[in-house]
C-alpha positions in Angstrom: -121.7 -10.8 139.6 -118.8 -10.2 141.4 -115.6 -9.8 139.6 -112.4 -11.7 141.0 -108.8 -10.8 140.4 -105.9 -13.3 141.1 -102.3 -12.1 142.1 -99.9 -14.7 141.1 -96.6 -14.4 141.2 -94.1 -14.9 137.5 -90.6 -15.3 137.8 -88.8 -13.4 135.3 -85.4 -13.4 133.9 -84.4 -10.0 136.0 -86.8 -11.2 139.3 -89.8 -12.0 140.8 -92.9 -9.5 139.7 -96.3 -9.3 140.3 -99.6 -9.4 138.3 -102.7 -9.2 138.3 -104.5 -10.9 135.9 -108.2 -10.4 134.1 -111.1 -12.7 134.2 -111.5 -14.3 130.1 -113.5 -11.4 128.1 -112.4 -8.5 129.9 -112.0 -5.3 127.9 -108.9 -3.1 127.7 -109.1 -1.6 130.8 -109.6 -4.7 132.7 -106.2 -5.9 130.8 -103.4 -7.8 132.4 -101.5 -5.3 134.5 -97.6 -6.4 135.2 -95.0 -5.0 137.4 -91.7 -6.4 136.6 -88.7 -5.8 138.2 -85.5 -5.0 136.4 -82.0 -3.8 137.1 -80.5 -0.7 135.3 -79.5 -2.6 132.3 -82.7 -4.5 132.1 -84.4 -1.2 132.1 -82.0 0.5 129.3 -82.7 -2.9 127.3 -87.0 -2.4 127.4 -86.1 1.7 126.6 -84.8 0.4 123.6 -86.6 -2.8 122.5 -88.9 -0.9 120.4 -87.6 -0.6 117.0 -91.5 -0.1 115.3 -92.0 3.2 117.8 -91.6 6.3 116.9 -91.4 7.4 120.1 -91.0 6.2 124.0 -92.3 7.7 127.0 -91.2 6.9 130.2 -92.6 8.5 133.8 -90.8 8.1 136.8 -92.8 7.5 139.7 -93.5 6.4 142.8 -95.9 5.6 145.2 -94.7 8.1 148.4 -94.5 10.9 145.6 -97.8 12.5 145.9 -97.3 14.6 142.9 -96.3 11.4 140.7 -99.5 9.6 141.9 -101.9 13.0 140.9 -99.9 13.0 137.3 -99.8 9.5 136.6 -102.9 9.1 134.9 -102.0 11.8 132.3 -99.3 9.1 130.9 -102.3 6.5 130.7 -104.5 9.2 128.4 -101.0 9.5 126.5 -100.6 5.9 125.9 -104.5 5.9 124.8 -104.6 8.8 122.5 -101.1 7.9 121.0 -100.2 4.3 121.0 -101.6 4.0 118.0 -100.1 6.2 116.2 -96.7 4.7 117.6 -96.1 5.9 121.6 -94.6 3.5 123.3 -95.5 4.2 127.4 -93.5 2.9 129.9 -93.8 3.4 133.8 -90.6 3.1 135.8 -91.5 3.1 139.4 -88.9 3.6 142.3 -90.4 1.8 144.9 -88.7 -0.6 146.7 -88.9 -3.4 144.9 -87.8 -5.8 148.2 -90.7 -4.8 150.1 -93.6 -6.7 149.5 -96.1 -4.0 151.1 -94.7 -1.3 149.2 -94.6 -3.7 145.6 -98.0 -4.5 146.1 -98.8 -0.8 146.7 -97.8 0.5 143.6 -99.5 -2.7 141.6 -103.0 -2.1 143.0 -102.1 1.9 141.9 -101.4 0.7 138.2 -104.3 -1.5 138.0 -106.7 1.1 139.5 -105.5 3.2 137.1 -105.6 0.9 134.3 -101.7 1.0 133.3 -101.9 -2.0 130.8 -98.8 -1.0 129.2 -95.4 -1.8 130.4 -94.2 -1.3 134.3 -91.3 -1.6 135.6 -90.0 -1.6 138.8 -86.1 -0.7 139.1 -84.5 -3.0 141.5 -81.9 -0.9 142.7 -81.5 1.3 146.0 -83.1 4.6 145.1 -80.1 6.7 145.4 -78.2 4.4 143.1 -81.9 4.6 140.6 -81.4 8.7 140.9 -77.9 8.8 139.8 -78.1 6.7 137.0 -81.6 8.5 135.7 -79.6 11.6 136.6 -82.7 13.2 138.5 -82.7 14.8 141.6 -86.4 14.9 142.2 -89.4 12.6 140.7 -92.0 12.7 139.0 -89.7 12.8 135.7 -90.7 12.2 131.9 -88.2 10.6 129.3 -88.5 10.7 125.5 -86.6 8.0 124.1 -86.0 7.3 120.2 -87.0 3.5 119.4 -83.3 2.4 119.6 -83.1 3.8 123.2 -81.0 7.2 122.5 -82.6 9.8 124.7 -84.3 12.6 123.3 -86.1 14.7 125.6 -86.6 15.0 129.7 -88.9 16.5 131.7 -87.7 16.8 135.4 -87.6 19.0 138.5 -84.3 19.9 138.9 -84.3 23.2 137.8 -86.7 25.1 139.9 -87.2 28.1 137.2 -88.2 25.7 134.6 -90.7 23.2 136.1 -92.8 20.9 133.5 -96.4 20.4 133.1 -97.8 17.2 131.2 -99.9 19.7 128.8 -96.1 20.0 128.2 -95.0 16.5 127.4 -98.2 16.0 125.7 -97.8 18.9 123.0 -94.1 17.8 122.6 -95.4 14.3 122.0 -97.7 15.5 119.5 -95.5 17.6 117.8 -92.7 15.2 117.6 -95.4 12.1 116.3 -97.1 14.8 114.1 -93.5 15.0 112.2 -93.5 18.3 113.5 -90.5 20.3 115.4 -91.5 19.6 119.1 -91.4 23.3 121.0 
């Protein structure tokens, strides 16, 4: 039997976003995948929206960053091994979000990889998304406390101190252990 997946469109307070949506009885992975699009404050407002996490994860992304696509699936395992014991994941992809091709790119990438947690698209022009995330370069990790305050990044600024996810995962770990993230 052949498996169909409808792409309807939902209109939501900060835009229009896509999603793709399950046939009745599928399992987790075959969960409802969203992409909603969100200006900056919109995007501060989910960071924070979490007040039973302990912790939020956020990976910056996008769909022309080869090394973002390769590492994306590492937050997925994240968001599987630790949702439960209270990771919140969050994808923030910097697509353009006013071009349909490129939208509906990085939606068939989330639901190929099963990203049935929270993604956002930032609808803002990519230089403006960079200086407000205060990034240089992407793929980038932030650790947010449930009310929003930022407590950890994970970017590529600084050439002499590039991350690895093994080392967002063992700070994640640590820090939902109760221990003193390294």
């Amino acid at each position: 039997m052949k498996t169909t997946v409808r792409l309807a469109l939902v209109v939501a307070l900060s835009g229009i976003g896509f999603v793709a949506l399950a046939p009745a009885g599928a399992n987790e992975k075959d969960a409802e995948v969203k992409l909603t699009p969100v200006k900056w404050p919109g995007y501060l407002a989910e960071v924070a929206a979490h007040p039973k996490a302990k912790l939020v994860i956020v990976d910056a992304w996008a769909t022309w960053c080869g090394p973002c696509m390769k590492n994306f699936p590492h937050l997925v395992e994240m968001h599987e091994k630790y949702a439960d014991k209270g990771l919140v994941a969050v994808s923030l992809s910097l697509d353009e979000s006013d071009n349909a091709k490129k939208v509906t790119k990085a939606l068939d990438f989330l639901k190929e990889k099963h990203a049935t947690f929270t993604n956002l698209i930032l609808d803002e022009r990519n230089d403006d998304a960079f200086e407000k995330l205060n990034i240089g370069a992407i793929p980038a990790v932030f650790l947010y406390t449930p009310d929003g305050k930022e407590l950890k990044r994970f970017t590529l600024d600084d050439v002499d101190k590039l991350f690895t996810y093994e080392q967002v995962e063992a700070y994640v770990k640590d820090y939902l252990d109760g221990k003193k993230p390294k």
